[in-house]
Gaussian input, Z-matrix of N, CA and C with variables (Angstrom, degrees):
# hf/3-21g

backbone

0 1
 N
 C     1     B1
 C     2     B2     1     A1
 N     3     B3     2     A2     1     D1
 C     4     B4     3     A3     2     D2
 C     5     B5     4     A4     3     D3
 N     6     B6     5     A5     4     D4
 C     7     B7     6     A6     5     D5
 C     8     B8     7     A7     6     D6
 N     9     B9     8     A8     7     D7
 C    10    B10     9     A9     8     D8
 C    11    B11    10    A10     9     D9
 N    12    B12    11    A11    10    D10
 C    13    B13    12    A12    11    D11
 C    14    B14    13    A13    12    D12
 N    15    B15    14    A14    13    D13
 C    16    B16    15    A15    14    D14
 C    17    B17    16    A16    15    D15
 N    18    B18    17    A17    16    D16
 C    19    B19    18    A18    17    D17
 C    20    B20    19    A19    18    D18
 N    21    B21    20    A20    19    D19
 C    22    B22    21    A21    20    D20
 C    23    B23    22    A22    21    D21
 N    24    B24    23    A23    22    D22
 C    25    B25    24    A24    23    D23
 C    26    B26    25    A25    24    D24
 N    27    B27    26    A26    25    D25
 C    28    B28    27    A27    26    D26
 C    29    B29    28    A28    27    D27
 N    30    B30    29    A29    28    D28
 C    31    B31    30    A30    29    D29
 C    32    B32    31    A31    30    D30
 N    33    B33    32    A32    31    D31
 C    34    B34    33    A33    32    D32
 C    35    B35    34    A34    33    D33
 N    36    B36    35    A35    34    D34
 C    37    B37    36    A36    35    D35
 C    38    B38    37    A37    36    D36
 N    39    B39    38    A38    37    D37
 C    40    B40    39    A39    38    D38
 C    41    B41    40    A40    39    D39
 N    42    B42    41    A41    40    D40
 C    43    B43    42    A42    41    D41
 C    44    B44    43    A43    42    D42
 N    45    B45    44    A44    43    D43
 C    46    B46    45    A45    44    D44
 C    47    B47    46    A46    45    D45
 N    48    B48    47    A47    46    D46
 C    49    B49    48    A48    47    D47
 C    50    B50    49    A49    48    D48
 N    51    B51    50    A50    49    D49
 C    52    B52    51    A51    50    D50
 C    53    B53    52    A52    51    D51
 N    54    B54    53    A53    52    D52
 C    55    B55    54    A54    53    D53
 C    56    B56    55    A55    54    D54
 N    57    B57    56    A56    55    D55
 C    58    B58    57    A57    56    D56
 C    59    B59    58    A58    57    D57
 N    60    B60    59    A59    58    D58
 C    61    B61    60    A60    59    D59
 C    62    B62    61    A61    60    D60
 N    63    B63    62    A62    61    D61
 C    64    B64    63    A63    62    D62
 C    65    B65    64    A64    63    D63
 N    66    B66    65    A65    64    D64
 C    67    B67    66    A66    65    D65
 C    68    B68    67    A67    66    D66
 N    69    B69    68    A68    67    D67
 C    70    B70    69    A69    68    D68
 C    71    B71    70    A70    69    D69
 N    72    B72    71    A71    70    D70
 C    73    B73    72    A72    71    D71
 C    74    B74    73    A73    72    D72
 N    75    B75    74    A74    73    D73
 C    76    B76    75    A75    74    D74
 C    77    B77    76    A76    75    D75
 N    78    B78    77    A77    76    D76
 C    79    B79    78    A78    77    D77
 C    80    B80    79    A79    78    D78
 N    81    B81    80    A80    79    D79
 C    82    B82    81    A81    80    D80
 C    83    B83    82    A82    81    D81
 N    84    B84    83    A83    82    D82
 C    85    B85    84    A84    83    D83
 C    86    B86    85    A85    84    D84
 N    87    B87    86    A86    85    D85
 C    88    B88    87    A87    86    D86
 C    89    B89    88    A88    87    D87
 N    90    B90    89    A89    88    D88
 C    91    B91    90    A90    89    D89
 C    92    B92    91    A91    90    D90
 N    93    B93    92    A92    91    D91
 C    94    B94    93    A93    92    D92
 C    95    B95    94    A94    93    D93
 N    96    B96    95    A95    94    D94
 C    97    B97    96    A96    95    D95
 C    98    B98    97    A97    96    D96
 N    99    B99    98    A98    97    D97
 C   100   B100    99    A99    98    D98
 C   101   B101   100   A100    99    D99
 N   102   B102   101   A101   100   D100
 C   103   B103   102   A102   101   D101
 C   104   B104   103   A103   102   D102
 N   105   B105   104   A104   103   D103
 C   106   B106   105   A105   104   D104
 C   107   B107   106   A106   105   D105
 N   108   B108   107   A107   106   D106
 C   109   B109   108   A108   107   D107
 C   110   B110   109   A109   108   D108
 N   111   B111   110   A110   109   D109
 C   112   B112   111   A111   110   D110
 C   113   B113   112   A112   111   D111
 N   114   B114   113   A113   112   D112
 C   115   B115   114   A114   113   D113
 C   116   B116   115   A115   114   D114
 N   117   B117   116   A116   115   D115
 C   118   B118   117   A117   116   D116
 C   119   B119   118   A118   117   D117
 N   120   B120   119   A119   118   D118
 C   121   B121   120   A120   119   D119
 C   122   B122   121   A121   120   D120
 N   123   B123   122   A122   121   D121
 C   124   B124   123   A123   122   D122
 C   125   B125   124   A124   123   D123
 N   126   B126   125   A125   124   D124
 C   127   B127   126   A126   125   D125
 C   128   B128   127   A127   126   D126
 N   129   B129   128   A128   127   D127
 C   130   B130   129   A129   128   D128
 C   131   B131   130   A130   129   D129
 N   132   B132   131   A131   130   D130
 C   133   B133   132   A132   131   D131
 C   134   B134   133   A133   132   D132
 N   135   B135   134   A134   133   D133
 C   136   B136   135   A135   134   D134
 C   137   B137   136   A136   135   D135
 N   138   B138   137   A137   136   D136
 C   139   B139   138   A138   137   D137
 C   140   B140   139   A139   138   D138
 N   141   B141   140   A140   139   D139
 C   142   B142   141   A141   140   D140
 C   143   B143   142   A142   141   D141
 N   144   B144   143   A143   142   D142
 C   145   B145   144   A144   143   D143
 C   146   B146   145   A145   144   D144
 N   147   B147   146   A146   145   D145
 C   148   B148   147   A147   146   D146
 C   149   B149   148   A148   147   D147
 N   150   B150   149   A149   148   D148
 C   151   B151   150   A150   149   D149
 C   152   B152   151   A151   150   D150
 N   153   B153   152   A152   151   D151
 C   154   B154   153   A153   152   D152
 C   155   B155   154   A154   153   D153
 N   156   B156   155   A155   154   D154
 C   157   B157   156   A156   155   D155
 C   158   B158   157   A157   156   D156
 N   159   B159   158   A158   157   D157
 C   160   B160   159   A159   158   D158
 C   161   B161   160   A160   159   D159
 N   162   B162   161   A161   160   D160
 C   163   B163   162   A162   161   D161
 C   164   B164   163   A163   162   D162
 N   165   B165   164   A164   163   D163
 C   166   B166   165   A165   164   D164
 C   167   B167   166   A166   165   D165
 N   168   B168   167   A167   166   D166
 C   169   B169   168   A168   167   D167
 C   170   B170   169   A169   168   D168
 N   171   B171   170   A170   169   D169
 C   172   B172   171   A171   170   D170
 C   173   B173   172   A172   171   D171
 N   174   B174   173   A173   172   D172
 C   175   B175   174   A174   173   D173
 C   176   B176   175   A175   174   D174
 N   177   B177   176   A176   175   D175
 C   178   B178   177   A177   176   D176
 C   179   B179   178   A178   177   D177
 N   180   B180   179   A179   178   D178
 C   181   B181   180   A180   179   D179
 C   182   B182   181   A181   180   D180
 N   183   B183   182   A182   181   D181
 C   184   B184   183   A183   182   D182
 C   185   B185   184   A184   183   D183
 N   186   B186   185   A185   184   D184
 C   187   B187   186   A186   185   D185
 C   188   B188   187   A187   186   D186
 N   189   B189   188   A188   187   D187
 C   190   B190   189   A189   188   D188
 C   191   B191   190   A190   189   D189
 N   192   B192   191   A191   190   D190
 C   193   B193   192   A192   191   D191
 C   194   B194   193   A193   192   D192
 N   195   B195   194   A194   193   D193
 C   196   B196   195   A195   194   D194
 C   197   B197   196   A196   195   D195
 N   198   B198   197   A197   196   D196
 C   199   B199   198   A198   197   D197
 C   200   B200   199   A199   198   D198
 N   201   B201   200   A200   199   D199
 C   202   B202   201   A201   200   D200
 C   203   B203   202   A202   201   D201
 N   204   B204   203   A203   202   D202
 C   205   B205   204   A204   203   D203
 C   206   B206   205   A205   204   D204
 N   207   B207   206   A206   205   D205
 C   208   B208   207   A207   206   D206
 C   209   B209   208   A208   207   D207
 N   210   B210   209   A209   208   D208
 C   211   B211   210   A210   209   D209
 C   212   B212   211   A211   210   D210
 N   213   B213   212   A212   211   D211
 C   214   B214   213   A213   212   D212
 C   215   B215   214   A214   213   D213
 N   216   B216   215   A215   214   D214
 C   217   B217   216   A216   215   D215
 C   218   B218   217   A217   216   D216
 N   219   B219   218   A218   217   D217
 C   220   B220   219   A219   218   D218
 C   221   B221   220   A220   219   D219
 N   222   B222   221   A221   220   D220
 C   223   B223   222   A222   221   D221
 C   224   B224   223   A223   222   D222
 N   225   B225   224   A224   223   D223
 C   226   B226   225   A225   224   D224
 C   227   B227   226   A226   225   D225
 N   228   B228   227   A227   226   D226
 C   229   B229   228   A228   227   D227
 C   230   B230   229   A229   228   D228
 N   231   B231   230   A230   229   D229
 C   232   B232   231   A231   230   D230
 C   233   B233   232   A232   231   D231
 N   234   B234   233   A233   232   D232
 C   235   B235   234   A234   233   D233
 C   236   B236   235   A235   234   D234
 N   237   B237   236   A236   235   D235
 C   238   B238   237   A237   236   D236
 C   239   B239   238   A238   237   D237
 N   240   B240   239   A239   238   D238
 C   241   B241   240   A240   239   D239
 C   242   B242   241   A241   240   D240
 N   243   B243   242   A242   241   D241
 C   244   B244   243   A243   242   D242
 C   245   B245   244   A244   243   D243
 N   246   B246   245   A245   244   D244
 C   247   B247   246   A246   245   D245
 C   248   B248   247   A247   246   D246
 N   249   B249   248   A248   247   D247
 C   250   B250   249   A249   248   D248
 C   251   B251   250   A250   249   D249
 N   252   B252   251   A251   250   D250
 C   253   B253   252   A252   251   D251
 C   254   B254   253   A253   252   D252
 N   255   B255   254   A254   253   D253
 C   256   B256   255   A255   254   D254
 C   257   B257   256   A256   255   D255
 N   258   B258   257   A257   256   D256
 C   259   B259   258   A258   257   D257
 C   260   B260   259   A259   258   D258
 N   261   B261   260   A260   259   D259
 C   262   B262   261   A261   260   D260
 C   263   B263   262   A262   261   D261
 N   264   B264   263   A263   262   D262
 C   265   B265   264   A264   263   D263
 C   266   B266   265   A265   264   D264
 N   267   B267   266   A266   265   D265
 C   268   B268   267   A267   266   D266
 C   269   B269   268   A268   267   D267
 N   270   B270   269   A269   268   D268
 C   271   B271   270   A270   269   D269
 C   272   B272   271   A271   270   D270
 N   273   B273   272   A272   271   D271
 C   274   B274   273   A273   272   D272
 C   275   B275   274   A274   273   D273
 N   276   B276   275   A275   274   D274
 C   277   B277   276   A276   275   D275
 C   278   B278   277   A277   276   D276
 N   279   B279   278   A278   277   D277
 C   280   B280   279   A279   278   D278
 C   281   B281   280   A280   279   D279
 N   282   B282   281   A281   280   D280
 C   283   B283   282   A282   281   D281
 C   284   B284   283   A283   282   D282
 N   285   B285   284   A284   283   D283
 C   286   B286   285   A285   284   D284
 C   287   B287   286   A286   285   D285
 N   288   B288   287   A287   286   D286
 C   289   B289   288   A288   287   D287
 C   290   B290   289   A289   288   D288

   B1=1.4340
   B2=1.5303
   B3=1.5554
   B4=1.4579
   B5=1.5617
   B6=1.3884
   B7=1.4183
   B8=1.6665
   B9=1.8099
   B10=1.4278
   B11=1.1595
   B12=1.2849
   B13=1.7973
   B14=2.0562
   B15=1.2262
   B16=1.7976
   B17=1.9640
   B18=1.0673
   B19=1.2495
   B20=2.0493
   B21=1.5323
   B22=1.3398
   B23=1.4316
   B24=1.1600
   B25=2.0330
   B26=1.3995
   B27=1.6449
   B28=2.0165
   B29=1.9176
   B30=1.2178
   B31=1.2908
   B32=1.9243
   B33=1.1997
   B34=1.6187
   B35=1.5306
   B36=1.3169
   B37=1.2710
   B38=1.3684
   B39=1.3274
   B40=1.3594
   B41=1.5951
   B42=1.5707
   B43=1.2882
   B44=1.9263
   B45=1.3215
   B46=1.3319
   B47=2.3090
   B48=1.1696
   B49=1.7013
   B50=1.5672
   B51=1.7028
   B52=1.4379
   B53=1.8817
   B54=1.0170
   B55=1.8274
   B56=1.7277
   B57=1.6643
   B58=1.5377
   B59=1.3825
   B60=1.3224
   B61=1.5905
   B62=1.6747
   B63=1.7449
   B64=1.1147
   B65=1.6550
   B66=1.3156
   B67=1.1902
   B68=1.3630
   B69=1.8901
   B70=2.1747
   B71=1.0276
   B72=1.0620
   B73=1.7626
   B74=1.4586
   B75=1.2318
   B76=1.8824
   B77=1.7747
   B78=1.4169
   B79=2.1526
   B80=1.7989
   B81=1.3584
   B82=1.7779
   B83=2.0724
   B84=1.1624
   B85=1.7099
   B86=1.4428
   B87=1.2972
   B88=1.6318
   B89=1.2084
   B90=1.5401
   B91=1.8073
   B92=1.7578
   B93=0.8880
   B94=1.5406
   B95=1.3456
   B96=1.2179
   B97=1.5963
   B98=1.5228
   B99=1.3383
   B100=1.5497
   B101=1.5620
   B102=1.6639
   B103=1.1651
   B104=1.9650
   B105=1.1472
   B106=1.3630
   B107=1.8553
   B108=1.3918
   B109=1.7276
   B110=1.7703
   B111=1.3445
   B112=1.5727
   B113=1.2726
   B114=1.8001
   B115=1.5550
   B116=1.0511
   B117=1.5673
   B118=1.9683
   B119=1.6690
   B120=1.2859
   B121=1.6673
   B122=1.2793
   B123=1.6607
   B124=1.5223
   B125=1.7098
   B126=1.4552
   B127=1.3366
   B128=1.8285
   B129=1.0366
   B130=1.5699
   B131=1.1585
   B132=1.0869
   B133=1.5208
   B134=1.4640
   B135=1.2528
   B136=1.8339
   B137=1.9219
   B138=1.1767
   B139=1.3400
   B140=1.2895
   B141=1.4792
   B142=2.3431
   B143=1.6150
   B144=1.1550
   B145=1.1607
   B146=1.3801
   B147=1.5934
   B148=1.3450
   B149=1.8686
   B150=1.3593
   B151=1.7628
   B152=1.5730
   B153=1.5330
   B154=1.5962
   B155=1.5421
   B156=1.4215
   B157=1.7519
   B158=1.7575
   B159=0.9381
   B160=1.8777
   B161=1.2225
   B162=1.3253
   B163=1.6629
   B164=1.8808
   B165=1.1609
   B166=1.8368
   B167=1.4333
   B168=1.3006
   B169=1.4468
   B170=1.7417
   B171=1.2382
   B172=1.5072
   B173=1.5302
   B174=1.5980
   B175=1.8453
   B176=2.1821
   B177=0.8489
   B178=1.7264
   B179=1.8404
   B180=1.1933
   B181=1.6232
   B182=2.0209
   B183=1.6237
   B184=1.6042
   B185=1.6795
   B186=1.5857
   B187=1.6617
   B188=1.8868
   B189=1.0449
   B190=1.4321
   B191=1.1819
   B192=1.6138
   B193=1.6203
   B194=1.3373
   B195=0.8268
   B196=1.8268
   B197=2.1661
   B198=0.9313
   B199=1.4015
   B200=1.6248
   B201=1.2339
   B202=1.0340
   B203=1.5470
   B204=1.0312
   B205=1.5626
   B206=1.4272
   B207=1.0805
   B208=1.7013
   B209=1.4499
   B210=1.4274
   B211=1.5808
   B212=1.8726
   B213=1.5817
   B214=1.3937
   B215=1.8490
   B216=1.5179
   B217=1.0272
   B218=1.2717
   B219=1.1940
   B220=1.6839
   B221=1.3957
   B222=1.1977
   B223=2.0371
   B224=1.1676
   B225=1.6411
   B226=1.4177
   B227=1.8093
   B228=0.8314
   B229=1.2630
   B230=1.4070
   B231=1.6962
   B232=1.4526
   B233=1.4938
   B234=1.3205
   B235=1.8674
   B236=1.2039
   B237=1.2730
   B238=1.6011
   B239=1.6950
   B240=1.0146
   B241=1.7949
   B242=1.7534
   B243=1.0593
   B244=1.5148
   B245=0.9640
   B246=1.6187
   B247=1.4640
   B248=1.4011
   B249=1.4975
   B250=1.7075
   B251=1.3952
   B252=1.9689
   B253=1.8331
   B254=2.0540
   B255=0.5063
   B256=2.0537
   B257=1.2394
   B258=1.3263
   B259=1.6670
   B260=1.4502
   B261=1.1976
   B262=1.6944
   B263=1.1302
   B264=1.5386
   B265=1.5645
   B266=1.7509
   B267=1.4755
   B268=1.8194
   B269=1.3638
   B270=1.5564
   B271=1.5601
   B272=1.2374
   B273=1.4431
   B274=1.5534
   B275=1.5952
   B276=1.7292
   B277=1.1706
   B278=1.8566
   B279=1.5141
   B280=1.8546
   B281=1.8669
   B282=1.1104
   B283=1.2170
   B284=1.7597
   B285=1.1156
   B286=1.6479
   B287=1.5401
   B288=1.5565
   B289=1.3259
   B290=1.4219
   A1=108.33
   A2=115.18
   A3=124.17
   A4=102.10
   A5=139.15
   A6=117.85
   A7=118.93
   A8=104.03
   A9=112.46
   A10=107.31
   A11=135.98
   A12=132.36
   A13=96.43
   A14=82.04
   A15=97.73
   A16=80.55
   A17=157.42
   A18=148.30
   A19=94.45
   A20=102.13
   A21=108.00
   A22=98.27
   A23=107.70
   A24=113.46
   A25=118.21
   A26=98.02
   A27=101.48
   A28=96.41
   A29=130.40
   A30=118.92
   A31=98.37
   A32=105.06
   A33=116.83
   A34=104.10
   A35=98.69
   A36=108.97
   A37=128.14
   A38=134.75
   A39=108.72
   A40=93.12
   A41=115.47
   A42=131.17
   A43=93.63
   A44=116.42
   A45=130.94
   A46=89.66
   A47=81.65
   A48=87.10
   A49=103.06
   A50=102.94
   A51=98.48
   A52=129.82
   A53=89.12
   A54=107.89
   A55=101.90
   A56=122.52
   A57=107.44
   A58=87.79
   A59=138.64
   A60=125.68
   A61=89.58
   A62=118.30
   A63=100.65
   A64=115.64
   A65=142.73
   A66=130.04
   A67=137.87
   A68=76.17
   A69=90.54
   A70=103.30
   A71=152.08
   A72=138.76
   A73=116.21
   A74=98.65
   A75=116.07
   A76=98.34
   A77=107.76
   A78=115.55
   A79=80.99
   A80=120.52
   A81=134.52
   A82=80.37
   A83=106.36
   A84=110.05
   A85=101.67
   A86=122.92
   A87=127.23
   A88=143.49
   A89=70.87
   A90=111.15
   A91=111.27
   A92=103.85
   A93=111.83
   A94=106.27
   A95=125.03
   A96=122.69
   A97=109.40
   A98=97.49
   A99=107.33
   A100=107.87
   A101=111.27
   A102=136.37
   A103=95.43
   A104=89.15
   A105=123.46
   A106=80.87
   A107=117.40
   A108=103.80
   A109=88.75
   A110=137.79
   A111=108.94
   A112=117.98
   A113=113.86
   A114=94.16
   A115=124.35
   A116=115.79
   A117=133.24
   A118=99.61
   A119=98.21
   A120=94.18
   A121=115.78
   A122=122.98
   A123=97.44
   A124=121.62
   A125=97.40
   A126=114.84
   A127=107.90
   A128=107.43
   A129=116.48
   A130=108.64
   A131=141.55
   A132=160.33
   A133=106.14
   A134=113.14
   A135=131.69
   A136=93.81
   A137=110.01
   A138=106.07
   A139=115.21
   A140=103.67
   A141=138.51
   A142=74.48
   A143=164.06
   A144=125.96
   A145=121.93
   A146=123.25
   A147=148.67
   A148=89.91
   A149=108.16
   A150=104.15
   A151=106.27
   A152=97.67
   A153=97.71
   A154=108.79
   A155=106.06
   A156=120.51
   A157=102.76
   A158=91.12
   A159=93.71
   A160=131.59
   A161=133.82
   A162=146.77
   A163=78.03
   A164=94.24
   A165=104.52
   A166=110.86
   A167=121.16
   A168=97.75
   A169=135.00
   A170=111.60
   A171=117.84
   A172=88.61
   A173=117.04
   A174=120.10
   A175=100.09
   A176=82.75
   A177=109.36
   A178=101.29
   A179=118.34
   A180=122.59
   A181=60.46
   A182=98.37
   A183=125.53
   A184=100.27
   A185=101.98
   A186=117.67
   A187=85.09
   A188=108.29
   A189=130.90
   A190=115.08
   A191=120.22
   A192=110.94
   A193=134.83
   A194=134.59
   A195=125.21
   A196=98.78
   A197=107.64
   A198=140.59
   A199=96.88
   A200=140.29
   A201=122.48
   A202=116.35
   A203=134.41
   A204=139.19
   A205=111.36
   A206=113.88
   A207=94.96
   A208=115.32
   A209=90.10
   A210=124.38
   A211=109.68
   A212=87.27
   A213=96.05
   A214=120.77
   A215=136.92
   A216=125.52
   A217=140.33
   A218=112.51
   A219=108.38
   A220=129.63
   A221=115.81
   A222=133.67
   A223=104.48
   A224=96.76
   A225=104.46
   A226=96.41
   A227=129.98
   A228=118.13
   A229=134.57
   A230=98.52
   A231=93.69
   A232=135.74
   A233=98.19
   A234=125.13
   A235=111.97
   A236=121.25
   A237=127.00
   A238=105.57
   A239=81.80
   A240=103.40
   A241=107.49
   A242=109.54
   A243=122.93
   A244=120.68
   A245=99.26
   A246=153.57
   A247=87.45
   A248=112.84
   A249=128.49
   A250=103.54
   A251=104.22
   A252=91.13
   A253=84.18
   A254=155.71
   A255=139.75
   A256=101.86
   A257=147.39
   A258=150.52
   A259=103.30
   A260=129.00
   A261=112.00
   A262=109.96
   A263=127.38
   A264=123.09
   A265=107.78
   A266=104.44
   A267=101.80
   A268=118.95
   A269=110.21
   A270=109.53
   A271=118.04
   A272=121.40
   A273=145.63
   A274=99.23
   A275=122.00
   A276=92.60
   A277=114.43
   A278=77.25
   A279=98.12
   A280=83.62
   A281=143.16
   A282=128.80
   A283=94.11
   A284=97.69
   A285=101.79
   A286=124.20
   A287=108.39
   A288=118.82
   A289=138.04
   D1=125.87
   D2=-175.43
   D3=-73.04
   D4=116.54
   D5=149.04
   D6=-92.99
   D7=164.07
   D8=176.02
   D9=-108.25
   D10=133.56
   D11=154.93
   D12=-62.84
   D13=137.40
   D14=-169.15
   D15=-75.20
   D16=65.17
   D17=151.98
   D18=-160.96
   D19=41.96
   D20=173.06
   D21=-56.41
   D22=-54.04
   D23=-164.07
   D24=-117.46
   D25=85.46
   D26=-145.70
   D27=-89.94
   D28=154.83
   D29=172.20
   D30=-111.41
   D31=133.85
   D32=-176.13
   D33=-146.91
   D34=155.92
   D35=176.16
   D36=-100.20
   D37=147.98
   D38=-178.35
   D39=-144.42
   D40=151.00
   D41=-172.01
   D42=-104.59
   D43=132.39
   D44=-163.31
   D45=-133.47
   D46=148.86
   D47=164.17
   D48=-93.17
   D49=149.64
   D50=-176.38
   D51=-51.86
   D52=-37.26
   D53=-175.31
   D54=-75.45
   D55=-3.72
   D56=173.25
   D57=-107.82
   D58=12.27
   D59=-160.31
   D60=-117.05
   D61=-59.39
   D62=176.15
   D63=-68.12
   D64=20.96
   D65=156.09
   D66=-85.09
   D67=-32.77
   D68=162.43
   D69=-95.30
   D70=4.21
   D71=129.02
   D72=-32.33
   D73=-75.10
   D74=-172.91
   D75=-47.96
   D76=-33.25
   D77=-148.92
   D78=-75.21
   D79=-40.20
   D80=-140.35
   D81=-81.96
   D82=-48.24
   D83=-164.20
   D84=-70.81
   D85=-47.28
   D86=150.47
   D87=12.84
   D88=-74.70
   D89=-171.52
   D90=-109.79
   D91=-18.59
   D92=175.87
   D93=80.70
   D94=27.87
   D95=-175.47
   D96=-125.13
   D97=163.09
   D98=179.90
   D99=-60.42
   D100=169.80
   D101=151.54
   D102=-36.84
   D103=-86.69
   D104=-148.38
   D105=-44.69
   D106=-74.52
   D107=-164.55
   D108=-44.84
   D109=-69.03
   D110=-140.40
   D111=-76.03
   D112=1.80
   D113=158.03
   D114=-104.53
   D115=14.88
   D116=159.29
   D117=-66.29
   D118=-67.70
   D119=-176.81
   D120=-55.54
   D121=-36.78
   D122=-176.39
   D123=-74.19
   D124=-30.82
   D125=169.65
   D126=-44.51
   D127=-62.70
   D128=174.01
   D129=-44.17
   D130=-62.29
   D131=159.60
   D132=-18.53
   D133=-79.26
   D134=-164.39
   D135=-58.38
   D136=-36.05
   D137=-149.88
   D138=-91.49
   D139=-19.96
   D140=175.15
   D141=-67.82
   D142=-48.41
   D143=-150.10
   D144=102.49
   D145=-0.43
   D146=-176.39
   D147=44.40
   D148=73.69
   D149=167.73
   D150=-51.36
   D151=148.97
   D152=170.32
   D153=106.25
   D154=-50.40
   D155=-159.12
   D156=-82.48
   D157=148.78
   D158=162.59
   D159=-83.30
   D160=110.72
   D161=-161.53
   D162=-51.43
   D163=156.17
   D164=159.50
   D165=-94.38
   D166=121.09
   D167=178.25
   D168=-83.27
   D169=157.58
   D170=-154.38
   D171=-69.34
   D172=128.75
   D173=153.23
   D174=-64.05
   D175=141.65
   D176=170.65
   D177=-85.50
   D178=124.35
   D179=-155.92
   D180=-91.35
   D181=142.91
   D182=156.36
   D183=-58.05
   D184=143.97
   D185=-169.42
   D186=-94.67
   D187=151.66
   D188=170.06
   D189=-123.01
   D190=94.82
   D191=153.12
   D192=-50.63
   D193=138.71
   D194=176.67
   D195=-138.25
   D196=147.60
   D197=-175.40
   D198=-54.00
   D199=135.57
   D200=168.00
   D201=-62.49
   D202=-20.56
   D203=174.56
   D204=-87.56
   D205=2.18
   D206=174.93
   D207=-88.90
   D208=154.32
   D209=-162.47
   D210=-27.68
   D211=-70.30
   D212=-171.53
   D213=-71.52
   D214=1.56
   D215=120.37
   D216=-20.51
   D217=-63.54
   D218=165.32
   D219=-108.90
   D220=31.95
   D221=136.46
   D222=-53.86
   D223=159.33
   D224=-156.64
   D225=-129.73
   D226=129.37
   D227=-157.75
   D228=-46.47
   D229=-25.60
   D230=154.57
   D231=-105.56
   D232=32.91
   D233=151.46
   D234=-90.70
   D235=-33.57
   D236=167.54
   D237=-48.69
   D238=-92.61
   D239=169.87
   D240=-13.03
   D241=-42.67
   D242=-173.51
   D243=-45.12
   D244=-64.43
   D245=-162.98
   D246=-63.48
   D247=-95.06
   D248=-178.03
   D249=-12.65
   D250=-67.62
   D251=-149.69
   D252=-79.63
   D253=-13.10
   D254=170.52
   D255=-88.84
   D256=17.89
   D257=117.13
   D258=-73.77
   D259=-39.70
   D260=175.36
   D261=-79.38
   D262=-52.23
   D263=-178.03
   D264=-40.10
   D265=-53.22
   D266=172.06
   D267=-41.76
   D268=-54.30
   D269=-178.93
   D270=-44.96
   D271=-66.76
   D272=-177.36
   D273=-41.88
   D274=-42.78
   D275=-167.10
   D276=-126.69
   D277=30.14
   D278=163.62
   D279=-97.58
   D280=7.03
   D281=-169.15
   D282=-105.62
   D283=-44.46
   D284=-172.55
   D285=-62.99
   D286=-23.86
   D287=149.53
   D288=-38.97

C-alpha cells in the first residue's frame, strides 16, 4: 500500500537574492518551464546526493590541549563573547593605524 504525507504539494515561501532569482527567470524562459518545476528539479538534484560527483572530504578541525586551569575553561559563554568581540575591536583598530 502506497501512502501520501497530506503536505504532498506544500505552498512555501522562499526569500532568494535578486541576482539568483533573475537567473532562474532567464534558466525557466530557456527551458520553457515553470518557476515552480526548476526549483523541483534542482531541489531533487541537491538533495539525490549529486550521484556521480565526488563528496568533498570533511578537514578534521586540529585537537587543542589546554591546561586544566586555563582561563577560558571556566568562562561562561557570555564571557566568551566578551572576550571575542574586545579581541576583534583590537584587531579592527590595530587596522586603522
Amino acid at each position: 500500500m502506497k501512502y501520501v504525507h497530506k503536505y504532498a504539494h506544500m505552498r512555501t515561501t522562499v526569500e532568494l537574492p535578486d541576482d539568483i532569482f533573475r537567473m532562474a527567470k532567464r534558466v525557466t524562459v530557456e527551458r520553457g518551464c515553470t518557476f515552480r518545476e526548476l526549483v523541483t528539479t534542482a531541489l531533487q538534484h541537491e538533495l539525490s546526493g549529486h550521484r556521480g560527483e565526488k563528496k568533498v572530504p570533511r578537514r578534521e578541525l586540529p585537537a587543542i590541549y589546554l591546561p586544566a586551569d586555563a582561563p577560558i575553561l571556566h568562562m561562561t559563554p557570555e564571557e566568551l563573547a566578551a572576550a571575542e568581540a574586545s579581541a576583534e575591536a583590537e584587531r579592527f583598530h590595530a587596522l586603522d593605524r
